[in-house]
C-alpha positions as CSV (number, residue, x, y, z in Angstrom):
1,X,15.4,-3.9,28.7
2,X,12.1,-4.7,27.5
3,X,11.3,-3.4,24.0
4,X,9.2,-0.9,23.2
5,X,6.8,-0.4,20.3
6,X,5.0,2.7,19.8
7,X,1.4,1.2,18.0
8,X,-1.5,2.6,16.9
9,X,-4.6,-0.4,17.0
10,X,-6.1,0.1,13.7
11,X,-2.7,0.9,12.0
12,X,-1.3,-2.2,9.5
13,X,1.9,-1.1,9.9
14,X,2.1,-1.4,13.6
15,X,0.1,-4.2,12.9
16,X,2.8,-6.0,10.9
17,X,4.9,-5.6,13.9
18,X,2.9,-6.8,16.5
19,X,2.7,-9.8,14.5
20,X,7.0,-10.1,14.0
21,X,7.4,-9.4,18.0
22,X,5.2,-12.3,18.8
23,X,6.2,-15.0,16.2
24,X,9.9,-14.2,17.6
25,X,8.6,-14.2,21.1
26,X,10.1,-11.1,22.0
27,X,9.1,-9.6,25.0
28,X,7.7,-6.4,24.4
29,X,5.5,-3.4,25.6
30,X,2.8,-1.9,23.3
31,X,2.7,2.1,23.7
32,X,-0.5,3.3,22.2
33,X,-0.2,6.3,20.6
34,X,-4.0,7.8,19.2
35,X,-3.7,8.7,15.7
36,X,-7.5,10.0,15.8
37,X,-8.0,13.5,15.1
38,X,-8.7,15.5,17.8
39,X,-6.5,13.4,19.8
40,X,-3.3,13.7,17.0
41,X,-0.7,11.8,19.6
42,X,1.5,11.7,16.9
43,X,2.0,14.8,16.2
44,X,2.3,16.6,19.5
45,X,5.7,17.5,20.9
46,X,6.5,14.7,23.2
47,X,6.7,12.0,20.8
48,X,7.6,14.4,17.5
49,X,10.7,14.5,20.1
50,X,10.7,10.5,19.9
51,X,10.1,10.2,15.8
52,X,10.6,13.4,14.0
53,X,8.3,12.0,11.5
54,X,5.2,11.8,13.7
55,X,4.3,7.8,12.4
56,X,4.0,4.7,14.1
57,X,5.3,2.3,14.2
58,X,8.0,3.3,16.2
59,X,10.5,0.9,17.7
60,X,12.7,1.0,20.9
61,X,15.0,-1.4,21.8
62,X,18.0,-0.4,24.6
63,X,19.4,2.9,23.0
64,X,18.3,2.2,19.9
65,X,15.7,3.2,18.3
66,X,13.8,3.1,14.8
67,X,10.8,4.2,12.5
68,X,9.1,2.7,9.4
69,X,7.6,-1.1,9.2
70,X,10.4,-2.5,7.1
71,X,13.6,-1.7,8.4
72,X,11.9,-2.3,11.6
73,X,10.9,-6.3,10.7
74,X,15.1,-6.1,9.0
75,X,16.6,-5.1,12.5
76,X,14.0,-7.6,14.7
77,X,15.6,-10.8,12.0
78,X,19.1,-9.0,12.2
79,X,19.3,-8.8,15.8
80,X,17.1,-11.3,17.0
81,X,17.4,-14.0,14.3
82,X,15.7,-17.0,15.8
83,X,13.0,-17.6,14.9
84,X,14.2,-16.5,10.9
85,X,11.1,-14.8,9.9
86,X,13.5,-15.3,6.0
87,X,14.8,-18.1,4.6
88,X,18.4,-19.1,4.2
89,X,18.1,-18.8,0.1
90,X,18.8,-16.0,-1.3
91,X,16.1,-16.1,-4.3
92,X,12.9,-16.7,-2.0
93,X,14.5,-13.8,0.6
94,X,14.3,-11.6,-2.4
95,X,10.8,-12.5,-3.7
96,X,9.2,-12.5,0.2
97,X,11.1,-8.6,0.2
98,X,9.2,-8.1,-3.1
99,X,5.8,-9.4,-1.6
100,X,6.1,-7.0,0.8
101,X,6.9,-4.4,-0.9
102,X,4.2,-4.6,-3.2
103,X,2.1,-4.1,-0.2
104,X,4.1,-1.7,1.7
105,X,5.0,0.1,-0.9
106,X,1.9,0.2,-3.8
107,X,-0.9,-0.1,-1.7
108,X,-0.2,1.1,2.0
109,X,1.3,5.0,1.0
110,X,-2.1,5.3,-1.3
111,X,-4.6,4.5,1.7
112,X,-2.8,5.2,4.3
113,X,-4.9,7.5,7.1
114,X,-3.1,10.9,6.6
115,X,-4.0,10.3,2.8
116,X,-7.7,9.1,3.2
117,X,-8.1,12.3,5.2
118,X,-6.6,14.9,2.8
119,X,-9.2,12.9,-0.2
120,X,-12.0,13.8,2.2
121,X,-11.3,16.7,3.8
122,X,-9.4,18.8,1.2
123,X,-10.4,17.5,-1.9
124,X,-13.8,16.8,-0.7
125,X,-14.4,13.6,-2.1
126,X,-17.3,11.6,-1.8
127,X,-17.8,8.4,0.1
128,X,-18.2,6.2,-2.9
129,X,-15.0,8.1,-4.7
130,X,-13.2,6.7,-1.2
131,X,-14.3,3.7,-1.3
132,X,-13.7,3.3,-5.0
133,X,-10.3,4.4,-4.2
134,X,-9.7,1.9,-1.2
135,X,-10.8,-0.9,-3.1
136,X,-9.0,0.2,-6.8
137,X,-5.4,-0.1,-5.1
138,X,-5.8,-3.2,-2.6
139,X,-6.9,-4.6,-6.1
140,X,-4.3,-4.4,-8.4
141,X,-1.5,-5.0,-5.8
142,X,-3.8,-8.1,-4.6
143,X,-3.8,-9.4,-8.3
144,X,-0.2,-9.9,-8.9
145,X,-0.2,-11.0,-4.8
146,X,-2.5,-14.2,-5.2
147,X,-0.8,-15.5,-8.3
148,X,2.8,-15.1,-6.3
149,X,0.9,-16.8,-3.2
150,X,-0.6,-19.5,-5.8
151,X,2.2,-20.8,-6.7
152,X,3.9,-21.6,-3.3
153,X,0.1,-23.3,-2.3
154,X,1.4,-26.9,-2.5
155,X,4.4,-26.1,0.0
156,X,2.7,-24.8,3.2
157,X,0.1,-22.7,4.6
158,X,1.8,-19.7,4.8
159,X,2.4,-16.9,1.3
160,X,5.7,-18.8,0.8
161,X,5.2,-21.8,1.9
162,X,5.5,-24.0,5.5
163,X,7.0,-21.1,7.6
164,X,5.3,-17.8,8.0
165,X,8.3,-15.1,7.1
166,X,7.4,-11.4,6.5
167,X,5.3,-11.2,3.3
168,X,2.6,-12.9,6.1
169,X,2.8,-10.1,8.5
170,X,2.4,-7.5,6.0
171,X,-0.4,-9.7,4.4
172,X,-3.0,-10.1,7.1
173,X,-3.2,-6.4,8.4
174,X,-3.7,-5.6,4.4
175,X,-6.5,-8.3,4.5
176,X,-7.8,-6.5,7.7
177,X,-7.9,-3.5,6.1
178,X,-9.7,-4.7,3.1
179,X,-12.4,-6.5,4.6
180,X,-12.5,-3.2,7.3
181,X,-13.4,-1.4,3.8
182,X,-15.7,-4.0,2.6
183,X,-13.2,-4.7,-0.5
184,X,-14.7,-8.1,-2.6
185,X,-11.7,-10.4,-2.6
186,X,-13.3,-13.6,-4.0
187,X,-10.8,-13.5,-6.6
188,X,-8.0,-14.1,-4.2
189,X,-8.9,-17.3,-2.9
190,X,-5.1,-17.9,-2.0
191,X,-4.9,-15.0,0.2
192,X,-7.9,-15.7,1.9
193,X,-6.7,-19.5,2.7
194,X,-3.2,-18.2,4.0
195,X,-5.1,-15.3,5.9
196,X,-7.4,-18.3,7.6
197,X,-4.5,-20.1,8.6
198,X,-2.6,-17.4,10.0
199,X,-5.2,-16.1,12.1
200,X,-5.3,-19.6,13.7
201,X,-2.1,-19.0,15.3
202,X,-1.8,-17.4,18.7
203,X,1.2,-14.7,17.3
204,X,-1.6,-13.3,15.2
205,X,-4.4,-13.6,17.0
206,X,-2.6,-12.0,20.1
207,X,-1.4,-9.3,17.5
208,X,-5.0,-7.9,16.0
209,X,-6.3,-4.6,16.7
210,X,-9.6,-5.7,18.7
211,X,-6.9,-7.6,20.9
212,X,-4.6,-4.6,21.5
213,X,-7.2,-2.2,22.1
214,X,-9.0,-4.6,24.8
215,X,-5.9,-5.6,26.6
């Protein structure tokens, strides 16, 4: 049965998934679901039904199904480990899970959509107080990011080295979204070079949101 994954075009953490289905070349079926207000796919009954808690990404596979970006890329290496998208020592697994946390965790709850639309529409913020916002938490996470991704420079292309692994997938959709916003980054020249690379290779081209929205 071919897997299913429940995506939204513009959303980084469907994004991250897109990219983990095609560097394991998994055969899959992307099921747009609109997160656009007005439209609100998420939240009407049919797929509240599917995910109770009305986000994408949303993974089905057989009988099985599953919610949230991370334990989704953990079940994709778990259950379809080759290609590993982790390493066999334990140390780098742990700082690539760290990597990605700092992104999934410190930047992506802060600017996620839901949250960008309660700044403006409940608290009324400006546009420059939103964009100052965008840019303030890509920023800091980014800081401690490009020194991690520095050090690992002389080993491979890729965050940690020769083999892209998961802190890439939850990199480049973070990079999306920050040039999306117009956030500087020339002080992360690392993350810029791995970015590059990345996007050179046909899982990630095939996985960005002007590809999935055209196809």
């Amino acid at each position: 049965m071919t897997i299913k994954l429940y995506s939204y075009w513009r959303s980084s953490a469907a994004y991250r998934i897109r990219i983990a289905l095609n560097l394991k070349g998994l055969d899959h079926e992307i099921v747009p679901v609109s997160l656009l207000p007005g439209e609100a796919e998420h939240r009407q009954d049919a797929y509240r039904a599917r995910n109770p808690q009305m986000l994408v990404p949303f993974l089905e596979d057989g009988e099985f199904s599953t919610g949230q970006s991370q334990a989704i890329l953990e079940y994709l290496e778990e259950t379809y480990p080759e290609p590993s998208l982790l390493p066999d020592d334990e140390q780098l697994r742990a700082a690539i899970r760290s990597f990605c946390n700092s992104i999934c965790c410190d930047i992506h709850p802060l600017n996620n959509l839901r949250v960008m639309q309660y700044l403006k529409g409940k608290l009324s913020v400006s546009e420059e107080q939103y964009s100052d916002w965008y840019a303030h938490w890509i920023s800091e996470v980014f800081k401690a990011a490009e020194i991690t991704a520095a050090t690992f420079a002389d080993d491979g292309p890729f965050v940690f080295g020769e083999s892209a692994s998961f802190a890439d997938t939850c990199l480049i959709p973070q990079v999306y979204n920050a040039r999306r916003f117009k956030v500087p980054l020339d002080r992360f020249p690392r993350l810029i070079a791995v970015t590059d690379a990345c996007n050179e290779l046909e899982a990630f081209i095939r996985a960005a949101p002007e590809q999935v929205l055209t196809n």
